[in-house]
C-alpha positions in Angstrom: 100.1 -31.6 39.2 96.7 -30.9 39.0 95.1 -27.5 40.6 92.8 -29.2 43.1 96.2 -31.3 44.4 98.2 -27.8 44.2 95.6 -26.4 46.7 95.2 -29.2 48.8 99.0 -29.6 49.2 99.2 -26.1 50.8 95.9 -27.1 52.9 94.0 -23.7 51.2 90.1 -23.2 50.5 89.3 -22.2 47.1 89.1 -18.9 48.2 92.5 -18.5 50.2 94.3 -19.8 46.9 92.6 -17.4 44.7 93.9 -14.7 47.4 97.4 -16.4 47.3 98.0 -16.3 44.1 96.0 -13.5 42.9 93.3 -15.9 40.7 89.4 -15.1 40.8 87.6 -18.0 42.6 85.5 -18.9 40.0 88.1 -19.1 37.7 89.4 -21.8 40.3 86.0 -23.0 40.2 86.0 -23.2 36.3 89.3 -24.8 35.8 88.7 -27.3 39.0 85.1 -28.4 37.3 86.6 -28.7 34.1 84.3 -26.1 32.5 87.5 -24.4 31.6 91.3 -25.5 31.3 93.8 -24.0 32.6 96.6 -22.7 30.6 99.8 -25.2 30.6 101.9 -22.2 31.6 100.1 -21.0 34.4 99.8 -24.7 36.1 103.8 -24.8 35.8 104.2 -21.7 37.1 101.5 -22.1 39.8 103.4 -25.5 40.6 106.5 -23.7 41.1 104.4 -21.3 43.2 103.1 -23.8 45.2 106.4 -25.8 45.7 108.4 -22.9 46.9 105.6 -22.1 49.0 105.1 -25.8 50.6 109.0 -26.0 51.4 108.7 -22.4 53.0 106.1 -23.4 55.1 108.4 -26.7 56.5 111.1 -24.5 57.2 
């Protein structure tokens, strides 16, 4: 899953996901844009994050 979808999922502004999940904005900015990748490892944890965190918010 890609970052942007990640965020969107969980309804959060660039900013409120860099809160969230402790990342600096324009390092979402960066990886978003494509001017930088994101580490594979961080994307599946962030996934995880953001899966756990989606099903928390249903219940």
């Amino acid at each position: 899953m890609e970052l942007k979808e990640m965020r969107k999922l969980l309804g959060l502004s660039q900013a409120a996901f860099g809160e969230k999940y402790n990342i600096p904005v324009r390092t979402i900015q960066d990886w978003e844009s494509g001017r930088r990748q994101a580490p594979v490892y961080v994307l599946e944890l962030l996934e995880r994050a953001v899966i756990e965190d989606s099903k928390a918010e249903v219940n």
